[in-house]
N, C-alpha and C positions, 0 to 999 in steps of 0.2 A: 754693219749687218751684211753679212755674205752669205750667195746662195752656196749651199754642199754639194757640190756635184756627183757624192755617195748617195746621195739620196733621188736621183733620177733627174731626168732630163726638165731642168724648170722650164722650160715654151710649155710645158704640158702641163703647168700649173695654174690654177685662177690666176686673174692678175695681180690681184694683192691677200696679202697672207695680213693675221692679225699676229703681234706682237704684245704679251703681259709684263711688265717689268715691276718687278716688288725688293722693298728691300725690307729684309726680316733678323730673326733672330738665330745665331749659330748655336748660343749656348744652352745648353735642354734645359738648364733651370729658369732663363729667362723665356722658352716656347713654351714651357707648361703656363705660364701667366702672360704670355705674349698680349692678350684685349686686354686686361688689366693695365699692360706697363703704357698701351697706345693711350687707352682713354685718361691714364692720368699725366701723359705726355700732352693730350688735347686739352685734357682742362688746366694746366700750367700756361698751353699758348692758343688762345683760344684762335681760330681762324687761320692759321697758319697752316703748313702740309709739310712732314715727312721727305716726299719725293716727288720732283716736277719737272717736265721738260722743259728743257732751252730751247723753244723754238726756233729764234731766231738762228743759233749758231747748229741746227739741226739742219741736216740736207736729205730728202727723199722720204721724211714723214710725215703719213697724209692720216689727216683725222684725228689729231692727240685727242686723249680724253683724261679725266680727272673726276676719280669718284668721291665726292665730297664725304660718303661715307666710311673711305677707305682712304684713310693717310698717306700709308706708304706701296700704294699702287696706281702706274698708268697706262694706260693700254695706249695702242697706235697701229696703225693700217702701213703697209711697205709695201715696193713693188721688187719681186725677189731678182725681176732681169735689170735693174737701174741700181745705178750707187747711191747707197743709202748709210748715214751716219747718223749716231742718237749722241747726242749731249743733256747730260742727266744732272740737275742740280738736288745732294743730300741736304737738308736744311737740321738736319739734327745731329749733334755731335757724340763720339762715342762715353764720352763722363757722364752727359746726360741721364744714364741705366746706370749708372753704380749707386751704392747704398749711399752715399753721401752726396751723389751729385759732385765731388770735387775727386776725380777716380785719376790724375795727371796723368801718366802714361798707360795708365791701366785699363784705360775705357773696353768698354764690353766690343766682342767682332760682332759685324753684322756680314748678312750674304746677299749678295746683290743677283735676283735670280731673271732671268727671261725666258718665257715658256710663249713658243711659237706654236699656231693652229691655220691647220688649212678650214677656211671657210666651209660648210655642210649645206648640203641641196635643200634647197626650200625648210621644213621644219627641224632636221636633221643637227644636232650639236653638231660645235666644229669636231674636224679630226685635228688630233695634237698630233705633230713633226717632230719638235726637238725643245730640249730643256739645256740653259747648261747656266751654273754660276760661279761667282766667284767670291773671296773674303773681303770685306774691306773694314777697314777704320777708319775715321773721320775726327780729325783735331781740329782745332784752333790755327795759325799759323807760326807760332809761339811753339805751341804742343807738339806740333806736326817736325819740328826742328828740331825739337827736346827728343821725341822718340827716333828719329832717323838716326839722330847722333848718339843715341843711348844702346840700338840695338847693333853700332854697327861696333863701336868697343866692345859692347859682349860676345859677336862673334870673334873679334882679333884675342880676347884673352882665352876665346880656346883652345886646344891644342889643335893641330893639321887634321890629325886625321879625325876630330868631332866636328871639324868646319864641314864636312862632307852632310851633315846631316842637316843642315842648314838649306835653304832654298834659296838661289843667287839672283843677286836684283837683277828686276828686267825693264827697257825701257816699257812696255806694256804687256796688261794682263791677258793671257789667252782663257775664258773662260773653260772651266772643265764641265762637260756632260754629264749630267743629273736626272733625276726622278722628276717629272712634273710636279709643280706645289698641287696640293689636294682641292679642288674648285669642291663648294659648298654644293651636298648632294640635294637631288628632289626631295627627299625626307628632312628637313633642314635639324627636327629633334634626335635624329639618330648619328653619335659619333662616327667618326668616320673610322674604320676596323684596320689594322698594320699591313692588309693583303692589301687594299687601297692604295698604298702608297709605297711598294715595292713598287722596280720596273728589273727590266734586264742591267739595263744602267744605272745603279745605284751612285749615289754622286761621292766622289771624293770627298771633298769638303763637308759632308754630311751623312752619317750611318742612315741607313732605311727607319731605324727605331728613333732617331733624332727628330724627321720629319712629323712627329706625331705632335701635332696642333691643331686645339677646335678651332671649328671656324669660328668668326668674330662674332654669332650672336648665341652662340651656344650659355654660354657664362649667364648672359641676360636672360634664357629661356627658365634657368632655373632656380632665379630669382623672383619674391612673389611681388606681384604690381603690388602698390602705396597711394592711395589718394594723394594729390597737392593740396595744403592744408591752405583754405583762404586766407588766414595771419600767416603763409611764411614771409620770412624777411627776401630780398633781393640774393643774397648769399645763399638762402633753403631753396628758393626755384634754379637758381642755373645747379644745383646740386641734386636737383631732380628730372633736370631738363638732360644732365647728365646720367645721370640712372636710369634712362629710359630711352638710350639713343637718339637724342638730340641737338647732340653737343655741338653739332655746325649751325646753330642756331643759338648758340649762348653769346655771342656776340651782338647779333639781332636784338635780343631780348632781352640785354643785360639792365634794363633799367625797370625791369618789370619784377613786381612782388606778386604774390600766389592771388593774391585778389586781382590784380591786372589781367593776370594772361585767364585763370578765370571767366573774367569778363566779356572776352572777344569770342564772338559769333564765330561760327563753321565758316564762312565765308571771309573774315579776317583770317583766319588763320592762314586758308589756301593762299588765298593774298600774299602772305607775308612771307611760307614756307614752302610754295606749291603745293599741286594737286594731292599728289600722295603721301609726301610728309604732313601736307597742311590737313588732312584726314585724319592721318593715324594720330597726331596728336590731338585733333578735337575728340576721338575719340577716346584714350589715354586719358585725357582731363575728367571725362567722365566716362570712365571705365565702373565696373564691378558696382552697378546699382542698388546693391541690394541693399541698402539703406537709404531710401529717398533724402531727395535733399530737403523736404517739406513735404510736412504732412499737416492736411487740417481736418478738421471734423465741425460737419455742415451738416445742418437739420434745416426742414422745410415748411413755412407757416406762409399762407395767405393772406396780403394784407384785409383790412376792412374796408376799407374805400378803394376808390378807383387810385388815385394819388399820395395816399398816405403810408407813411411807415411807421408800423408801430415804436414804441419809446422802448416797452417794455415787453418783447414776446416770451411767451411761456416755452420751456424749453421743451421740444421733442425728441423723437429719438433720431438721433444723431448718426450718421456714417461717414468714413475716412476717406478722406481725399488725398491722393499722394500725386504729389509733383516730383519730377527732374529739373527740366529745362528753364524753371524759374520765371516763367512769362505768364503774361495775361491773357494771350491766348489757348495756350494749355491748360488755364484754369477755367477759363471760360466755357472749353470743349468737355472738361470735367463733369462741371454741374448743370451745362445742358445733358450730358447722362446721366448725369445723376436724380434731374426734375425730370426726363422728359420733354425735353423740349429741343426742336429744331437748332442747331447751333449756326444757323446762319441768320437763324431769327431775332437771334441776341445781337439787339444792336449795342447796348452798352452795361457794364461792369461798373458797378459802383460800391464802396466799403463806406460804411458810418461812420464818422469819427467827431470830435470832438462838439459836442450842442448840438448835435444830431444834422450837422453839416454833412453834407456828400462827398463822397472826395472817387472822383474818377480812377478807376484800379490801370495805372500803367504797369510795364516789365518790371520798374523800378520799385511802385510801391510792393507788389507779391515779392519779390526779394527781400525786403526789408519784412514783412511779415515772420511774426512769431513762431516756431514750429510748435507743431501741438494745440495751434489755437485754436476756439471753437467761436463755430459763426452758425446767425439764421438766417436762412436765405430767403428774401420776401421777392416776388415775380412781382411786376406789373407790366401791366397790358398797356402799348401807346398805340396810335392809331397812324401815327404819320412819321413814316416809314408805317408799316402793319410790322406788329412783333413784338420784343418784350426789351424789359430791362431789369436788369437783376442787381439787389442790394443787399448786402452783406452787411447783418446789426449783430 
């Protein structure tokens, strides 16, 4: 990484500039489906990346970063008056993207790009400086032999003067100056338009029309959410964990069926995914309510004694209870709206079951409840605590 001394006096610069480096796709058939070919690159190697720095063999990079969301992108902080060098390890090869997966010399080019920004005053996006990339392919070390040695007979069997069109090996790549890659806009639902991602420097390696790729969550935006069915098997959740932008977490939760993950509280999740992914997915899990996940329908009879419930109450009219969140205290809070009554006065929830045994309503038993069942709700009055208890016949 060198500073341009075309572009002014660097003393006069912050002290450190941010650096993007992505490696993407050259071919337009493979940029039109570009999230498509990444996320089923991720679900073939789950937990793996794309593209990552060698710190260690790196001199003058301060801050590497690593967006787990993002494969084959890393960002890093430089200082433009000190020597700085980036060592970049590709961990995918180029057979990888052909239609068989076994492409031998043929692997698809990728383009190795680095879009430099000077830092922005307090709120201010950065200012972008400079773009440039270059082509690469990525073999095997086998592969990597085969094609050197393949390409370099097919230029000796051409004549002199078609070797002229040929490009001559060089110990190292001089990147060429390009368009900045397109950063996903404030509007994140609106494509991003071909005047976007012109610049004056249009990149060799790459037509201005070429650069046209949604950003990665576009694809997802216009797909419709799907409930996690609680029977899926272990194979239907990481296949939904994948559909739903999850997929750095298929590793994590690969032993979990749609009833497991299900299961885990908002505050598991955070736990387990962090704050923001550990949200959006509890929220994801129960997204698009519009079909309670239990519904009952409760009518209201007083008993005849102080202590007694009746065997056999006469039925009333009845009204619907609808739950989400599948707890005892959401039901609780229910049907104290629903009687009238204090909900903090309700000390305990009890359901009738078998020989007219009591059986205490935990999270667990209202989950296991029937939907569509119908109950009579009998109040009684206790005196110690003051408040009530409610039975479910």
């Amino acid at each position: 990484m060198l500073c341009n001394s075309k572009l002014g006096d660097a003393t006069q610069w912050p002290r450190l500039l941010k650096s993007v480096v992505r490696v993407v796709f050259h071919d337009r058939r493979l940029q039109y489906t570009e999230q498509q070919q990444l996320d089923g690159w991720r679900w073939s190697r789950p937990g793996d990346r794309i593209l990552d720095i060698d710190v260690p063999l790196s001199v003058g990079v301060i801050e590497p970063q690593v967006l787990p969301s993002q494969l084959n992108t890393v960002e890093f902080h430089w200082d433009p008056t000190k020597r700085t060098s980036l060592f970049l390890q590709v961990h995918c090869i180029s057979t990888e993207f052909t239609p068989r997966k076994k492409g031998g010399e043929k692997g698809v080019p990728f383009r190795l790009q680095i879009d430099t920004f000077k830092p922005g005053d307090k709120e201010l996006p950065p200012e972008h400086l400079h773009s440039a990339g270059c082509l690469i392919k990525v073999f095997k070390p086998k592969g990597a032999d085969r094609k050197l040695k393949t390409d370099r007979e097919k230029v000796e069997k051409q004549p002199l003067h078609e070797r002229d069109k040929y490009q001559a090996a060089c110990e190292s790549t001089v990147f060429v100056e390009c368009s900045p890659w397109p950063e996903p806009s404030a509007e994140p639902y609106l494509p991003l338009s071909p005047r976007d991602l012109t610049s004056p420097h249009s990149c060799k390696l790459l037509s201005p029309e070429r650069l046209c790729c949604s950003p990665p969550f576009i694809l997802d935006t216009f797909s419709p959410a799907e409930d996690l069915n609680p029977g899926a098997s272990i194979l239907e959740t990481q296949q939904w964990l994948h559909r739903h932008r999850f997929s750095s977490y298929c590793r994590t939760l690969a032993n979990f069926t749609g009833t497991d993950l299900l299961k885990l509280t908002r505050q598991d999740l955070i736990q387990i995914c962090g704050a923001a992914d550990g949200i959006r997915l509890f929220n994801t899990l129960r997204a698009r309510p519009i079909r309670h996940r239990l519904t009952l329908y409760v009518a209201q009879e007083a008993s005849r004694q102080e202590n007694e419930v009746p065997k056999n109450p006469e039925p009333g009219f009845y009204q619907e209870i609808s739950l989400d969140e599948l707890s005892a205290i959401e039901l609780m809070g229910k049907l104290a709206e629903l009687l009238n009554l204090p909900a903090n006065q309700i000390h305990r929830l009890f359901h009738q079951g078998p020989g007219g045994i009591l059986i205490l309503l935990s999270d667990q038993v209202v989950q296991n409840l029937k939907d569509e069942s119908h109950f009579v709700a009998v109040v009684k009055k206790v005196l110690n605590p003051d408040g009530y208890h409610l039975v479910l016949t």
